[in-house]
N, C-alpha and C positions, 0 to 999 in steps of 0.2 A: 024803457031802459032800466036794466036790474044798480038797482044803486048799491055801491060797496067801498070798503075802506082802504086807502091807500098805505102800505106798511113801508116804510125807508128808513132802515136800521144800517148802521155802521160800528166797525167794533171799536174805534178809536178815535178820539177828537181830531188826531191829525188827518185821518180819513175823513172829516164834514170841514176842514178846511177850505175856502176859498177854492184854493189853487189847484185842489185834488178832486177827478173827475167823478168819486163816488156815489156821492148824492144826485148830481144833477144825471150821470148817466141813469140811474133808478128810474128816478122820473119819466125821459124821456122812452126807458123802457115799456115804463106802465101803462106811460097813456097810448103809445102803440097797440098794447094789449087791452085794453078798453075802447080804443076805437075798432079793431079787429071782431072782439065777442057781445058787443053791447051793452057797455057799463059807463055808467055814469058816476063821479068820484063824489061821494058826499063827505068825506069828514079825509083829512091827512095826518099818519102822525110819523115824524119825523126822530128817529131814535140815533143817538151817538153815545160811545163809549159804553155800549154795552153788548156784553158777549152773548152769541148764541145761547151759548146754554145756562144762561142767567136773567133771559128774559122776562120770567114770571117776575121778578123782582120790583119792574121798572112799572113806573107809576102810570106810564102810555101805556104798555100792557095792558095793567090792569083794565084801564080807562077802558081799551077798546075788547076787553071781554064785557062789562059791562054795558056795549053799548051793543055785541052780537046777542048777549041774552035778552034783550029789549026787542030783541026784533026789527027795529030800522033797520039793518042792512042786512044783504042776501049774501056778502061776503066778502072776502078782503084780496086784495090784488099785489101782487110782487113780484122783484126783478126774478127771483129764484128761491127754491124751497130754503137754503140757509139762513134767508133773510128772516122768516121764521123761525127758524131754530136750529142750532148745534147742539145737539148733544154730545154731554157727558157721560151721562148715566141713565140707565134707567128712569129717575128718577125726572130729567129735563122731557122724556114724551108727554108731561102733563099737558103742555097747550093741545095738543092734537084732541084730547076728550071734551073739549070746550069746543071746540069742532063740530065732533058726532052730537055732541050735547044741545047744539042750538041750530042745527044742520045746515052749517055753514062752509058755502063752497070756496075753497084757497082758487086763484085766477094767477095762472101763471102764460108767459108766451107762446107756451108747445101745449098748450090745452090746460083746460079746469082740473081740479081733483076735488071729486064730493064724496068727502068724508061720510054721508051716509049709509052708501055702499058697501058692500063688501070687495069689490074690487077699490073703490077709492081709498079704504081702511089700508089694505094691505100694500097699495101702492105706493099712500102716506107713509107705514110704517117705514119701507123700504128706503125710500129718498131723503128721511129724517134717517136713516142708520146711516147712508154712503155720506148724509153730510156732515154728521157725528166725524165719520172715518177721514173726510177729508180735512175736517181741523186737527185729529189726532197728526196726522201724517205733516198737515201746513207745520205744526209744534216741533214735530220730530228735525224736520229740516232746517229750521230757524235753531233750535241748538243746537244741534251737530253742527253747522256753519261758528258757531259764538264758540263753540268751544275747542274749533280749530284754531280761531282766531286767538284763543286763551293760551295755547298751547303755545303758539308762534309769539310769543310776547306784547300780542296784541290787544288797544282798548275792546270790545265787544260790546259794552253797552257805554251809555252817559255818561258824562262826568261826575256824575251824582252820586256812583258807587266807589270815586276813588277815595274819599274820605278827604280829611285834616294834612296842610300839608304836600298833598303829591296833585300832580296834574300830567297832562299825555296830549301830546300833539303829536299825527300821523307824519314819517319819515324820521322827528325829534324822540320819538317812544315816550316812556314815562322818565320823568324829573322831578327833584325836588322843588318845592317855593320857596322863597326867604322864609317862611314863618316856620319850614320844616326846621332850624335851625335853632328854632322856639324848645323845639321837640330834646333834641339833644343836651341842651341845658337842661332842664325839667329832669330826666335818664340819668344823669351825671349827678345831681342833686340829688334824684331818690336815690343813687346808691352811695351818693357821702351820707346819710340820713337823713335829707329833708322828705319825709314822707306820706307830708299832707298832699291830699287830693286838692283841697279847695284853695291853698295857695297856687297849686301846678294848675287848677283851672284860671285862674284870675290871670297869669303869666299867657296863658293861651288863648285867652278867651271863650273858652268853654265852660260847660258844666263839670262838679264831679266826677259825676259819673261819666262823659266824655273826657275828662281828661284819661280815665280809669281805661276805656276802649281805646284809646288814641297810641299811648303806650305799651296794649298790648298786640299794635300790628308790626306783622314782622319785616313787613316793607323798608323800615330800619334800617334793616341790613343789609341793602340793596337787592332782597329776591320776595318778590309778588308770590305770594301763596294763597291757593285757594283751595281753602279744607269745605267749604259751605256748598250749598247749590237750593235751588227751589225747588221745595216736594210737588213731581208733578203726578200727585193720584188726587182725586177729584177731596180726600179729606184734607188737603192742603191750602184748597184753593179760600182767599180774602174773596169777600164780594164787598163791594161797596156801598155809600148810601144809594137807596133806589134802584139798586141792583148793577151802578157803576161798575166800571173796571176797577180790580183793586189791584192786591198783588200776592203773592204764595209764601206761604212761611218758610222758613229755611230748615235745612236739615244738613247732617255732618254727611259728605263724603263718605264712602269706602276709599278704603287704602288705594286704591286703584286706579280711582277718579281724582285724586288729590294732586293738582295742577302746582307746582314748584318752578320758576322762571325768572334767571336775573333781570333785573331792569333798569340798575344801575350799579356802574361800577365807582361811584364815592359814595360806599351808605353813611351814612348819619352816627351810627353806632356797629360797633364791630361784633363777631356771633359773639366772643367771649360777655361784652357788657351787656346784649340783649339776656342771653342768657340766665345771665346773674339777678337783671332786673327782674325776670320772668319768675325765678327764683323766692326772691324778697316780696313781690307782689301777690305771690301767694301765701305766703310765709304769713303776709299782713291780713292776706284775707282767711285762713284761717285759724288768728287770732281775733277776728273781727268777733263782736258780741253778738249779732245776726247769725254768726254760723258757730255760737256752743251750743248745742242741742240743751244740755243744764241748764243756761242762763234762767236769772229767776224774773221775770216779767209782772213789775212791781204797778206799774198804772194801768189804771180800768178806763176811765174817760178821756185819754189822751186822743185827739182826733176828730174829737166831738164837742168839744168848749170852745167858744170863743169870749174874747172880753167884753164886757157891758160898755166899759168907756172908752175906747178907741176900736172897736173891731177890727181888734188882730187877733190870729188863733192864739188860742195859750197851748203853752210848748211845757216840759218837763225838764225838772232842774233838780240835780243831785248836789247841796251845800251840806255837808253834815248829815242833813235831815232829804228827805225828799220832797217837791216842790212844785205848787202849777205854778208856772207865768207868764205874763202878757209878753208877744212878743215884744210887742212896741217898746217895753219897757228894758226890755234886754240890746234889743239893736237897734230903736228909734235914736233919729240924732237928736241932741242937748237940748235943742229948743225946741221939739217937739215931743220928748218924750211922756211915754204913759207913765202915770203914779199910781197906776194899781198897784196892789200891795202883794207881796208873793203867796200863795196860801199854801197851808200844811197839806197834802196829800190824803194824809189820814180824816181829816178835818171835813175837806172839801169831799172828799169820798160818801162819806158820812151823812150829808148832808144829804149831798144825789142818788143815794142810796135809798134814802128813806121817802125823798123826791117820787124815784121809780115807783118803791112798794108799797105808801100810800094813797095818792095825788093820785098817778095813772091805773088804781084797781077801784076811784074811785066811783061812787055812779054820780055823786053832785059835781064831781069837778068836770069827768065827761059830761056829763050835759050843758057843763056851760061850754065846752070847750063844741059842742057841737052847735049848738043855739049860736055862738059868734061864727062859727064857720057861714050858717044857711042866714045869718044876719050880713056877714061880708059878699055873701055871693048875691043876694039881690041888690045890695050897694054897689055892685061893679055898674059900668058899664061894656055892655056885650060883645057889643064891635071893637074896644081900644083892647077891652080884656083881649079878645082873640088874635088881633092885631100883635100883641106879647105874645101871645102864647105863642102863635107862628113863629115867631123872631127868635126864640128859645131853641129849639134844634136846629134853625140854620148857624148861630154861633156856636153848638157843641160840636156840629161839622166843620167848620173850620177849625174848630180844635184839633179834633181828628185828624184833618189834610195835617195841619203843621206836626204834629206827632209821628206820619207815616214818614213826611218830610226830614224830618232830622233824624229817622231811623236811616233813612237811607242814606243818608251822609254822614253816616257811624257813628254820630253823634252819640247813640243809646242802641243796648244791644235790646234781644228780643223780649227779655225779660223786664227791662225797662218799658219801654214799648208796651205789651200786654199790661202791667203794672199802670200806666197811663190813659190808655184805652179803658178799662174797664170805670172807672167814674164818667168817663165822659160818653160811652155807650150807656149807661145807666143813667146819665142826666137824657140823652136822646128819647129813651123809654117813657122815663118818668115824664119829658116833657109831650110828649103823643099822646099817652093817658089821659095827661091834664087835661090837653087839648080838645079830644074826645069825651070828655067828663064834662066840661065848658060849653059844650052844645048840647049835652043832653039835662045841665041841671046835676046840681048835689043829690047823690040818693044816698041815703043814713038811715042805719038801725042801731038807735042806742044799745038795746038787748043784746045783739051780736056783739059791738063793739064791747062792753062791761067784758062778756061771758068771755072775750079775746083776752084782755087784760084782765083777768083776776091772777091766773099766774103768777103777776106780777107781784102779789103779794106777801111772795118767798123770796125777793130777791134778793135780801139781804145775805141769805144763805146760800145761793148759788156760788160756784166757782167763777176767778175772772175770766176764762174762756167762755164758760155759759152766758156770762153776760154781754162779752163781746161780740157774739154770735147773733143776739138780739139786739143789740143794740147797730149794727150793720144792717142788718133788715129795716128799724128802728129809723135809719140815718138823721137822729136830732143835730141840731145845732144849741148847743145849751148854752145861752148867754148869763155869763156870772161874771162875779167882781166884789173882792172882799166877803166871799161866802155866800152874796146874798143872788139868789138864782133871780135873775129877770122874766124869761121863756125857753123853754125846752125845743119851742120850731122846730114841730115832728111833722114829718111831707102829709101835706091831706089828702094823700090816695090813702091810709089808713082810716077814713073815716070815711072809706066807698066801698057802698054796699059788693062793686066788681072786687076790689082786692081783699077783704076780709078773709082771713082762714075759717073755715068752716068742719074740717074734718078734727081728727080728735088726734092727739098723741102732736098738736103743731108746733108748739112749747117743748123745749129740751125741755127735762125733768130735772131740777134744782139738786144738788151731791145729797 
């Protein structure tokens, strides 16, 4: 009996539910079709929450290309060609060339197809394009249905999209909550002049920057507007960690598609005060110092300090003069606050300055800085070391979930969102690196490293954009306090031979 790999993919968790006949119908598919052609099931992999045409992604995937290029099996077995793949694009025929590539036959229940044919090529392509077109079309019907639904006053998706404030029960339509009335206070306030954000958050219990989206929904008024929609062309589409389900970035309507529908007849505030508010809140925003193009951008290291004696970031402070300091020291409570002392900007600047363009162009202080690295890394131990290391991007994924999470609950528009994701996909990165660097051993070339930083020994004269720019790559953690720098905790994939720059012009060029 030809032995080969059972494939049971589902595009949704609700779909590997219990209760829901998907997985288990698969199954009982496959082994019909293995007892039928003579195959014998040696390896299972069971896939949820991942879309057809993002299956290269998923970590089973991979798994079982690496186990058809090995040659233990003669081929993989499925309820139907989709189960392997939907395409999107072009781009989603890739699994089929791992196919011809290790000539491995798909086992389906109306017969085999062996990709190394040219009749199986062409018949693959074919049933990989009709299944491409039937998720286009599955797409097409599920929003035309939601956006009827959107039209007629009705929820369309979860409650997760109504935001702060509103809720919707079928027959009851949409209504206000008690805390909508939170809302209305807050609106009344910013237009007598109270027009902090972080007080109207603190009354709400939001963030800022949610209190900032919360105010500018016009559900207010009593009329549900939806100017947004999910870009559906394939450069729209989130993928997930492992190639999960994610979800599609938004895009504005045309005029057209711009859904306008009452939903209640007590709004909260009337068009005249929506208005007005809508008004002043831009009025605020731009006046805001983020949006003068002029503004003159007077600190270099803000971002990047932390304090020696209590590890809180040091923040910037305009008294007269201009100032790092410890948070702790600004908003810890009485009896625990930090007594760092505030430092001069110019002072500290100065300092770290000369930190940068001596110390890191130098070749004695790099070698020690390399000598304690490959002295720290045979002090680890291997198995605990990796044991962290693993644990390192399963927390920056949760980071993630809760960030898509309270995107979706308006908490933070997209720009927030993005602005948030981007550290914590780049901790994901940096932590896989490391991970992958931790099984292979530190590899270091002091010469390379030197010949990286000598640039460094203009930095005094660079602009603060130029040095921001590097110092972002750079991502130090400069712990200081009262002037005197402790350690700079620059990430040590800089001191691997994989990430080092190598080509020439890698350095902006100092004004």
């Amino acid at each position: 009996m030809k032995k080969v790999i059972e494939l049971i993919r589902v595009s949704t968790l609700g779909q590997a539910d219990e209760d829901r006949a998907g997985v288990p119908s698969q199954r009982t598919v496959n082994k019909k079709t293995c007892d039928q052609q003579g195959l014998e099931i040696g390896r299972i992999f069971e896939i949820a929450d991942v879309s057809g045409a993002s299956v290269l992604l998923a970590p089973e995937i991979q798994e079982l290309i690496r186990l058809l290029e090995s040659g233990s099996f003669s081929g993989v077995v499925a309820r139907e060609f989709s189960r392997l793949i939907r395409p999107e694009s072009f781009a989603d025929f890739a699994p089929l060339q791992v196919f011809v590539d290790t000539n491995t036959v798909l086992y389906l229940p109306d017969g085999p197809v062996d990709f190394s044919n040219k009749t199986g090529r062409f018949m693959g392509t074919i049933r990989a394009a009709i299944a491409g077109m039937e998720r286009a079309e599955i797409l097409e019907r599920v929003w035309n249905a939601k956006e009827e639904k959107r039209r007629r006053g009705e929820l369309a998706q979860g409650s997760v999209v109504l935001g702060f404030g509103v809720d919707y029960e079928p027959g009851r339509g949409f209504f206000y909550k008690p805390e909508a009335q939170l809302v209305g206070e807050a609106a009344r306030g910013f237009l007598a002049g109270k027009q902090s954000y972080a007080e109207i958050a603190k009354t709400l219990g939001v963030t800022p920057r949610g209190a900032h989206v919360i105010l500018r929904n016009p559900i207010w008024t009593g009329v549900r507007v939806i100017d947004k929609k999910r870009d559906p062309s394939t450069a729209g589409k989130y993928v997930g960690v492992n190639g999960r389900q994610a979800d599609r970035r938004k895009i504005d309507r045309s005029s057209d598609e711009i859904i306008r529908v009452p939903v209640n007849d007590r709004p909260i505030l009337n068009e005249q005060e929506f208005e007005e508010l809508q008004r002043l809140m831009n009025l605020k925003q731009e006046k805001h110092w983020r949006s003068q193009s002029d503004y003159n951008h007077r600190f270099t290291y803000n971002g990047f300090v932390t304090c020696l004696i209590c590890g809180q970031p040091i923040q910037t402070a305009h008294q007269r003069r201009d100032y790092y300091v410890c948070k702790g020291r600004r908003t810890g409570q009485k009896c625990h606050k930090c007594q760092s002392k505030y430092m001069s900007r110019e002072r500290l600047e100065d300092v770290l300055d000369g930190l940068f363009a001596f110390q890191l162009s130098s070749r004695s202080f790099l070698g020690k800085c390399v000598s304690e690295l490959l002295k720290r890394s045979t002090e680890n131990d291997s198995t605990l070391e990796c044991q962290r290391l693993n644990s390192e991007p399963n927390g920056f994924r949760r980071k993630r979930e809760r960030v898509l999470d309270i995107f979706e609950d308006g908490v933070i528009d997209k720009a927030e969102m993005v602005k948030r994701l981007r550290p914590i996909d780049e901790g994901i990165r940096v932590a896989s690196v490391a991970l992958s660097r931790n099984e292979k051993g530190p590899g270091i070339d002091l010469e390379k490293l030197v010949a990286e930083f000598a640039p460094l020994v203009d930095w005094e004269f660079w602009t603060r954009d130029q040095k921001r720019q590097v110092l972002a790559t750079l991502t130090p953690n400069i712990r200081v306090a009262d002037y005197k720098v402790e350690s700079l905790g620059l990430n040590s994939s800089l001191f691997s031979n994989e990430d080092t720059r190598t080509g020439r012009d890698s350095w902006r060029l100092p004004a």
